[in-house]
Structure formats: structure tokens, C-alpha cells
C-alpha positions in Angstrom: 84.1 140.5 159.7 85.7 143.8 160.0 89.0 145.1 159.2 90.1 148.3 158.1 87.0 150.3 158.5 85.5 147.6 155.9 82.8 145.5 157.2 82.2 142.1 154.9 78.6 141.0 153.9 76.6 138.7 156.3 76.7 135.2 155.1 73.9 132.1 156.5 75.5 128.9 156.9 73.4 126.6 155.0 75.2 123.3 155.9 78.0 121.9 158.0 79.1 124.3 161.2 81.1 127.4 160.6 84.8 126.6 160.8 86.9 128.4 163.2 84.3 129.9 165.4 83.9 129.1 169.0 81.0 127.5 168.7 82.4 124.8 166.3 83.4 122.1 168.2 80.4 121.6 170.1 78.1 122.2 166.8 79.9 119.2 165.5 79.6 117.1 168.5 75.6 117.1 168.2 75.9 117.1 164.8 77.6 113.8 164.7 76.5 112.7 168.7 73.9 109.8 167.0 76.1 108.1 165.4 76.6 104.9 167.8 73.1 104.7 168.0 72.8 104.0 164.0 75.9 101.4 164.2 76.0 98.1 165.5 80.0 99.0 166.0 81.9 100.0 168.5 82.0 103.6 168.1 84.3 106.0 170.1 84.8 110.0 169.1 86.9 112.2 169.4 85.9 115.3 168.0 86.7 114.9 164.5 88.3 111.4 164.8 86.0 108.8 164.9 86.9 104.9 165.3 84.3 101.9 164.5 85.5 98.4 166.3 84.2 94.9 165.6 85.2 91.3 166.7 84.4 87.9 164.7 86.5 84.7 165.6 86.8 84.4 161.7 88.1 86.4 159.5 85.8 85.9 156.4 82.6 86.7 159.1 84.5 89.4 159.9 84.7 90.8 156.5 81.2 90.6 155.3 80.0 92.0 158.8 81.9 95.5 158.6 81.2 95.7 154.8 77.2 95.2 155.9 77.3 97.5 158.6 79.3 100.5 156.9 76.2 100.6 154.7 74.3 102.5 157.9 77.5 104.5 158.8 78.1 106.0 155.3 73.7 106.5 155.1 73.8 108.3 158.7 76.8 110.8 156.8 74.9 111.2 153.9 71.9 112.0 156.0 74.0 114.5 157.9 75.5 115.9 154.5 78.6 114.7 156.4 81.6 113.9 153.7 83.7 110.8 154.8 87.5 111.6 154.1 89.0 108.8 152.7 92.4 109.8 152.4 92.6 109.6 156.3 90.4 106.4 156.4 92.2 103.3 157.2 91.4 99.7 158.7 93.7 97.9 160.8 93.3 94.3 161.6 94.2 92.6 165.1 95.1 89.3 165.4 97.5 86.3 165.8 101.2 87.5 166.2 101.8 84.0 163.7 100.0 85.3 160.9 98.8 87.9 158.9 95.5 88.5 157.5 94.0 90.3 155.1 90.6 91.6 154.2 88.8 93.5 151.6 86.5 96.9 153.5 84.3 99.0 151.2 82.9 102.5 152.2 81.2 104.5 149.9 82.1 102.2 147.3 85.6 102.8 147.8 88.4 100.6 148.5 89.6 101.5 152.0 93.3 101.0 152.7 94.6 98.2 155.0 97.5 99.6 157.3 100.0 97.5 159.9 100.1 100.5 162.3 97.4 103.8 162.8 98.5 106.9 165.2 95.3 107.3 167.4 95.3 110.4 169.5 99.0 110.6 169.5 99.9 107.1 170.3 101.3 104.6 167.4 98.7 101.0 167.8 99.9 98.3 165.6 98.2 94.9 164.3 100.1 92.7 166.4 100.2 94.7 169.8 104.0 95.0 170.0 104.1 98.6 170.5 107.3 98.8 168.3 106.0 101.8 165.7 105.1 103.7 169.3 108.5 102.6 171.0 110.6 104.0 167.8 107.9 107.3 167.7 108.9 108.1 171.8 112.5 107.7 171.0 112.9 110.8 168.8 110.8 112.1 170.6 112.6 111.8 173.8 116.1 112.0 171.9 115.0 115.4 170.3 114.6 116.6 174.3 117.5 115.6 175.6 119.3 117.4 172.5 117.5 120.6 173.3 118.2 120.5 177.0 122.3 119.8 176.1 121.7 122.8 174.2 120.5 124.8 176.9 123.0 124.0 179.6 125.2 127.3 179.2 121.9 129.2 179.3 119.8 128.4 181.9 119.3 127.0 185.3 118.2 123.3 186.4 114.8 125.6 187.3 114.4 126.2 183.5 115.7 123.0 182.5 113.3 121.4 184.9 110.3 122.8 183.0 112.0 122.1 179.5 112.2 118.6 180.2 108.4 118.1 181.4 107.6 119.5 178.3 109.6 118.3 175.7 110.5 114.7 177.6 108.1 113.6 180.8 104.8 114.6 178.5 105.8 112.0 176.1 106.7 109.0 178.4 104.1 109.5 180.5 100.9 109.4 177.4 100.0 106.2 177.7 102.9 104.4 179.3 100.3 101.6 180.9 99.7 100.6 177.3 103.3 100.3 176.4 105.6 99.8 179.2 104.7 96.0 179.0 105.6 95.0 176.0 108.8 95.2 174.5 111.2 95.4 177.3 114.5 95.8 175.1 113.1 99.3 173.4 112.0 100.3 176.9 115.8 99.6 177.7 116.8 102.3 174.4 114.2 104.7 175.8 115.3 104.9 179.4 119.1 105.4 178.1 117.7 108.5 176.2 116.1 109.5 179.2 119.3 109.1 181.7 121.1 111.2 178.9 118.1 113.8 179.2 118.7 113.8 182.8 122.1 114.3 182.7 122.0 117.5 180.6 119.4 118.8 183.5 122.0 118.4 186.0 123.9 120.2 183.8 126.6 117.1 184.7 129.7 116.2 182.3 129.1 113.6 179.8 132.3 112.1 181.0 131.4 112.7 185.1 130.2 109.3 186.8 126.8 109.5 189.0 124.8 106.3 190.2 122.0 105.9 188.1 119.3 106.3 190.9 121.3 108.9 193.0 121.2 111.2 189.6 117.4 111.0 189.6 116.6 111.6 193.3 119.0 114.4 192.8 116.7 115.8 190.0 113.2 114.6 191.7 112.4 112.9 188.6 111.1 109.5 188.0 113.0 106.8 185.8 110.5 104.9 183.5 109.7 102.1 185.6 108.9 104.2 188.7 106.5 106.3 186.4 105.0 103.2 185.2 104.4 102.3 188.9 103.1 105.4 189.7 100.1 105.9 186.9 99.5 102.4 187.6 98.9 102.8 191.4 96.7 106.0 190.3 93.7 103.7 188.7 93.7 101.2 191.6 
């Protein structure tokens, strides 16, 4: 490094990659790129996030088969000089929507914590596949958009507005909206009310002024939640 006419003394990285640098991400990727093949889990990465899957029709089998199997995951770190964080490592258990089960996961020799709900690449997953957690995440979300759009009115034009709301609205209804758009119909109903009202405020219209529901959006050339449903689902056929 150099700053200030002052040049810092040349350092060899001994271990791990050297963080910040451009190289960093892909250093890690082969550093951590055998993983699946020293697991009998599912594995799927992510750059730094990695998630280990399994399936047993009984719980109890369940158990004893990730416990056994973590032993090669937290040998393959060790081999790496890899340190597991464990603070951010969490187990989530799918199942029957009727009950709940529990299970006991080691790694390290470390308890690891049990959780209803995990955030995985920005979307909310929980136990039971209701996509509530996700549903109540997108609504301030999208209710924290339509805010700053109000805002904005007096400002700018429905050009600006336009790119306001793909940023701070569309980007979030549209990240994985074939996951969640089936399941709870009632908090789809709260989101798409946010999302008229974000609308509204890009038509710079008054909050008192009446306007057809679909007349409003072909007026703005944007989709309501359904029709962008429909149309990431007709992408992947």
C-alpha cells in the first residue's frame, strides 16, 4: 500500500485469501470448490454462503445422519484451515404443517441453533412453507417505496418516479415471486394494496381521485402482481 509518499512493508499471505482484493472471491471459490465432493449432502454455494440439505422419512434417522455426516464437513474445514462461524450457522427443519419437530445437530462439538425461518439470498424460507416471514419482509419493503415515491411527487417527473419505483418496489416483488405468489393469497392481497398505493404516487394521482384499478396500471405500463407472476412464469416454459 501507498499513501502519502509512504509505502507499507510487503506482507505473504500464509493462509486464507487476502480480503478485499479482486482476486478474493474467486480464491475462495477454489478454495472451498471440493466441498460437495467430501459430503454425502446436498451442498449448494454461494460464495460465502453455503447450505447442506438432507431427507429421511423419520426424524430420529434424520438426526443421527446429519450429525454423522457433519463429521466430514467440519474435517474438509479443518483441512482447509477454514473456520466455521457459528454465530451464523443455523438448521431449519421441513416438515408436516400439523406438527413440529425438533432435533439435536452438532458441528464442531457445538450445539447448533434450531430456527423456524432462515433469510437465504434475500428471500425469508420458513419450516412450514407458508411464506409468511417473506410476505411480512416484502411488505415494508414495498410500503417503504411507495412512501418514498409520495415523497417525491412535488420533485420529479413520472420519468424519475418510473425508475424510483423499479428500484425500490418492482426489484422486490419480482425476487422470487414463483416461490411465493402461491401460497398465502390473503398477504398477497396486503402486498398488492401497497403496490396500487405505490402506483398511485407514480401517477402523481390524488389519494382522494378515483381510477379503475387496471386502467391506472396500463396508464403507468407496469404490471400488478398477478400479471408479473404470469409473466416470470411463462419465461421458464
Amino acid at each position: 500500500m501507498y499513501a502519502n509518499h509512504i509505502k507499507s512493508n510487503t506482507k505473504y499471505v500464509t493462509c486464507g485469501v487476502p480480503q478485499g482484493s479482486t482476486l478474493c472471491p474467486i480464491l475462495f471459490l477454489l478454495y472451498i470448490n471440493n466441498l460437495p465432493s467430501v459430503t454425502k449432502f446436498n451442498t449448494v454455494l454461494f460464495a460465502d454462503d453455503t447450505t447442506l440439505t438432507l431427507s429421511n422419512e423419520s426424524v430420529r434417522e434424520l438426526e443421527k445422519s446429519v450429525n454423522r455426516k457433519l463429521i466430514n464437513v467440519v474435517a474438509c474445514m479443518q483441512a482447509n484451515k477454514l473456520t466455521i462461524n457459528f454465530k451464523k450457522t443455523k438448521f431449519i427443519l421441513f416438515g408436516d404443517k400439523s406438527q413440529r419437530h425438533s432435533m439435536i445437530i452438532f458441528c464442531s462439538q457445538q450445539t447448533t441453533s434450531q430456527v423456524d425461518s432462515v433469510k437465504y439470498l434475500g428471500i425469508f424460507i420458513d419450516s412450514k412453507l407458508t411464506w409468511n416471514p417473506h410476505l411480512e419482509h416484502l411488505g415494508k419493503k414495498v410500503a417503504s417505496g411507495a412512501s418514498v415515491l409520495f415523497k417525491l411527487q412535488p420533485f420529479a417527473d413520472i420519468h424519475l418516479l418510473r425508475i424510483v419505483y423499479f428500484s425500490l418496489v418492482y426489484s422486490h416483488l419480482n425476487k422470487g415471486i414463483l416461490n411465493w405468489a402461491r401460497a398465502n393469497w390473503s398477504g398477497i392481497a396486503d402486498l398488492a394494496r401497497l403496490n396500487n398505493r405505490a402506483i398511485r404516487s407514480l401517477l402523481q394521482l390524488n389519494r382522494r381521485e378515483r381510477f379503475p384499478l387496471r386502467d391506472m396500471f396500463y396508464s403507468a405500463r407496469m404490471l400488478q402482481i398477478k400479471d408479473i407472476y404470469n409473466y416470470e412464469l411463462a419465461k421458464h416454459m
